[in-house]
C-alpha positions in Angstrom: -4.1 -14.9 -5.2 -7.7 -13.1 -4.6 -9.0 -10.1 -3.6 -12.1 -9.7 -1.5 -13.5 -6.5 -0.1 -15.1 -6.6 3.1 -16.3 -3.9 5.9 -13.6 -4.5 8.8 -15.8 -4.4 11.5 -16.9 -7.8 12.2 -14.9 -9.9 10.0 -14.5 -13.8 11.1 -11.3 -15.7 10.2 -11.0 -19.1 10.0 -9.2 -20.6 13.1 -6.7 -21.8 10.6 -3.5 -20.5 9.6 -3.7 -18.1 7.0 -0.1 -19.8 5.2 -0.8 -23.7 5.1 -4.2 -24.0 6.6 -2.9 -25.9 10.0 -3.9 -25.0 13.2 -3.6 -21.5 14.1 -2.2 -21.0 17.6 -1.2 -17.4 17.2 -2.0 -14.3 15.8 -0.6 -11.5 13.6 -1.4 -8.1 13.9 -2.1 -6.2 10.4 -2.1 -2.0 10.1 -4.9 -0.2 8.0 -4.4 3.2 7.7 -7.8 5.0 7.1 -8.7 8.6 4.8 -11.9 9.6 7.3 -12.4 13.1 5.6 -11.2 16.3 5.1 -11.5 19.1 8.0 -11.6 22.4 6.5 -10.4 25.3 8.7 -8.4 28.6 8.4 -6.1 29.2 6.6 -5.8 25.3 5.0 -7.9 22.5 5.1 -6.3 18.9 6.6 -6.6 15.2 5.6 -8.0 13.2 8.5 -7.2 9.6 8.7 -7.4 6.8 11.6 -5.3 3.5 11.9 -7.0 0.3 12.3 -5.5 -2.8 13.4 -6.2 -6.2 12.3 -5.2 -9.6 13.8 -5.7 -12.9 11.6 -5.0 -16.0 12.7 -1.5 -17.8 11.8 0.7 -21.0 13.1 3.8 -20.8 15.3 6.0 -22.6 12.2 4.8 -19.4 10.3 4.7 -16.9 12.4 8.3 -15.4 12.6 9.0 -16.0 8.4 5.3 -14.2 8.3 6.4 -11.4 10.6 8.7 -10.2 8.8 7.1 -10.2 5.6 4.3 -8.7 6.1 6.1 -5.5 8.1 8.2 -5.4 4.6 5.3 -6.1 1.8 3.0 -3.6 3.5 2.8 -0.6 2.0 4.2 2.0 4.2 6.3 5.5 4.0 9.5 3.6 5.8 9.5 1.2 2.6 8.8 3.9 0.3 12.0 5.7 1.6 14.4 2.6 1.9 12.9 1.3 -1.9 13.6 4.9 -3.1 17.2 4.9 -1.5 17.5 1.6 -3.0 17.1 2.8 -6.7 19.0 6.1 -5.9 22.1 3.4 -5.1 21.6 1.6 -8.0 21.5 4.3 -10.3 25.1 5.8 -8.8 26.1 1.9 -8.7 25.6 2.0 -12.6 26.8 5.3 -13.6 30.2 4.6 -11.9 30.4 1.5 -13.5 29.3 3.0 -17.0 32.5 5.5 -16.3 35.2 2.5 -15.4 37.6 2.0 -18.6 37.1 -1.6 -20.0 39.4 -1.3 -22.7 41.8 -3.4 -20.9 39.4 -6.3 -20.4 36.5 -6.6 -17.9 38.2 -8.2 -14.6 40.9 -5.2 -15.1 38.0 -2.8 -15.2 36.0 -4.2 -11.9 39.2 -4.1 -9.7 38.9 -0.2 -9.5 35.3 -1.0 -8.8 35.3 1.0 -5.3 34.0 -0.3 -1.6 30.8 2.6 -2.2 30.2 1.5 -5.1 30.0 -2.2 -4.2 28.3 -1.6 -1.3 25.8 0.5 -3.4 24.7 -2.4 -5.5 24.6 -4.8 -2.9 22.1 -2.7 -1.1 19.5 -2.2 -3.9 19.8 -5.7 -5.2 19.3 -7.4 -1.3 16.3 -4.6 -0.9 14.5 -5.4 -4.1 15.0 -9.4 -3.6 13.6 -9.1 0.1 10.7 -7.1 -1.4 9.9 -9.9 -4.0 10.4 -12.3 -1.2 8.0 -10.7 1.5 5.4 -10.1 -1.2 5.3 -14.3 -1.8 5.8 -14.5 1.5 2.7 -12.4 3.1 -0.7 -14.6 3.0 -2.7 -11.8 4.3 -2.2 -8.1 3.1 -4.3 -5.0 2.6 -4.2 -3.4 -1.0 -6.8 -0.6 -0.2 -8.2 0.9 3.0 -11.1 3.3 4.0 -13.3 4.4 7.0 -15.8 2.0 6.5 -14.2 -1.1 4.6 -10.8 -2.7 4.0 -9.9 -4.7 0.6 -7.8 -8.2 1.3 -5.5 -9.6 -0.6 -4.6 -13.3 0.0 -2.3 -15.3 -1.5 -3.7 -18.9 -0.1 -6.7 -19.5 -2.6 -8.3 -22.3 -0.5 -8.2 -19.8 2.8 -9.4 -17.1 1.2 -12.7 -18.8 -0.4 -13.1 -20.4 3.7 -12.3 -16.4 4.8 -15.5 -15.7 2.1 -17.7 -18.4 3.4 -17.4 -16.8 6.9 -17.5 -13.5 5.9 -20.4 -13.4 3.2 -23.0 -11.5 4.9 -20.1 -8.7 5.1 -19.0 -9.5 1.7 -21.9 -8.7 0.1 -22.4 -5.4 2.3 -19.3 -4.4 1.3 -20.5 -3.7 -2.7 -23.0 -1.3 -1.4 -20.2 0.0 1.0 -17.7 1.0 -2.1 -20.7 2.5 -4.0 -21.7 4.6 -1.1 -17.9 5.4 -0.8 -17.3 6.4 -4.1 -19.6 8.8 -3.9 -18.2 10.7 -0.7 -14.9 10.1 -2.0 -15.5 12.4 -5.0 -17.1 14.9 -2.3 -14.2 15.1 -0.6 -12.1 16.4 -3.6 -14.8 18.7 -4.7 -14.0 20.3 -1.1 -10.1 20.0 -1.4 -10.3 22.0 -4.6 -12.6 24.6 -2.8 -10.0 24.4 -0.1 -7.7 25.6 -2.0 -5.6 22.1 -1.6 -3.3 21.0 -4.4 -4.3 17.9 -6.6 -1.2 16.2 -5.2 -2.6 15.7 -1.8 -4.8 12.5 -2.9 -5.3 10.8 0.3 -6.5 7.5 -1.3 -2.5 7.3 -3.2 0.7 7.1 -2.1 2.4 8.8 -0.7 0.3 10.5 0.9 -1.0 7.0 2.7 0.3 3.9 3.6 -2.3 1.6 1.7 -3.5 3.3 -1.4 -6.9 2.5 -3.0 -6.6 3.4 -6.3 -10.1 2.6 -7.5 -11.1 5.5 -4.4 -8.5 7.8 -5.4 -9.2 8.2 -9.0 -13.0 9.2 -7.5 -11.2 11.6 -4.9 -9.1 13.0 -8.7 -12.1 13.0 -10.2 -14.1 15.1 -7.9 -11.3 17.4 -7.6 -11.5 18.0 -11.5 -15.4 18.8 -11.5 -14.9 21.6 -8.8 -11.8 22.8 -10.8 -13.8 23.3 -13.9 -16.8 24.4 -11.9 -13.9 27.0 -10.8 -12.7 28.0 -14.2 -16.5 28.5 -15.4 -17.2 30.7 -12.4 -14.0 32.7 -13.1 -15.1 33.3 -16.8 -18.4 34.5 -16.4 
């Protein structure tokens, strides 16, 4: 797998499909959820963000298989729900059987295994298996999102370094793109703290968005703690 960073206005893909490098004759749309700043107003301030969608190019055999997995392994608040219903089932699923009476052997104790209980474990095990299968199943997914740039993740090595070729100008805009954008990153949470907005409300992690960036949200947590000090110093003189 590789990771390339890129501004996502402009990007070229290779007219090849993005899972075994065939001809592409379709095309598969991609969300990107983007943090564009923080409007402050009375009496809160509010996180501001814009969706972005991206379409890269992929094969009819793929396409369906590649559907699907991508609308799973993308980060979202639906999977964050269902994942967090899945380990809230699993967890009942084991304390019930942690409560059944084995001491008259095993098969004795799993008959008054009930149908909730069953169906409890089935769910969490099928959810977390069709998570690990989407993820090796997705050749083109975003890892980290912003206003300006978007940062790839692709699991076909020999696309991705034809997806660089096409893409370098952008490629190498892109590093002074995330320097520029760490710096207004860490603005922003200076103004969320003067806001009044709690730390919690990081816009650059989940779950506040649908494609984290942690490398921009530990900025955001960063500028957030120089205004808090700044704060604390004010309040003590």
């Amino acid at each position: 797998m590789q990771k390339i960073a890129t501004r996502h206005d402009g990007i070229d893909w290779p007219q090849q499909c993005a899972v075994c490098n065939g001809k592409a004759n379709r095309r598969l749309a991609v969300d990107m959820s983007a943090v564009s700043g923080i409007a402050v107003g009375a009496p809160h301030a509010k996180i501001q963000s814009t969706v972005t969608r991206i379409w890269h190019p992929i094969c009819q055999r793929h396409y369906w298989r590649t559907w699907i997995a991508s609308g799973l392994s993308q980060r979202s608040l639906v999977t964050l729900g269902l994942g967090i219903i899945a380990v809230c089932a699993l967890l009942s699923a084991a304390g019930q059987v942690a409560d059944l009476p084995f001491d008259a052997g095993l098969v004795a104790a799993l008959e008054n295994l009930g149908w909730g209980t069953a169906l409890c474990m089935g769910y969490g095990v099928l959810f977390w298996l069709g998570l690990f299968w989407a993820k090796r199943n997705t050749p083109v997914k975003i890892i980290g999102a912003s206003l300006e740039g978007v940062l790839f993740l692709f699991s076909n090595n020999e696309y991705a370094q034809r997806f660089s070729e096409l893409n370098r100008r952008q490629i190498g805009a892109s590093l002074a793109w995330l320097k520029d954008e760490k710096n207004r990153v860490a603005e922003q949470g200076d103004l969320a703290c003067q806001s009044g907005l709690p730390k919690s409300v990081n816009p650059y992690r989940a779950p506040n968005t649908a494609q984290p960036h942690f490398e921009l949200a530990a900025y955001w947590d960063r500028g957030f703690a120089v205004a808090e000090q700044r704060l604390k110093t004010a309040g003590k003189s």
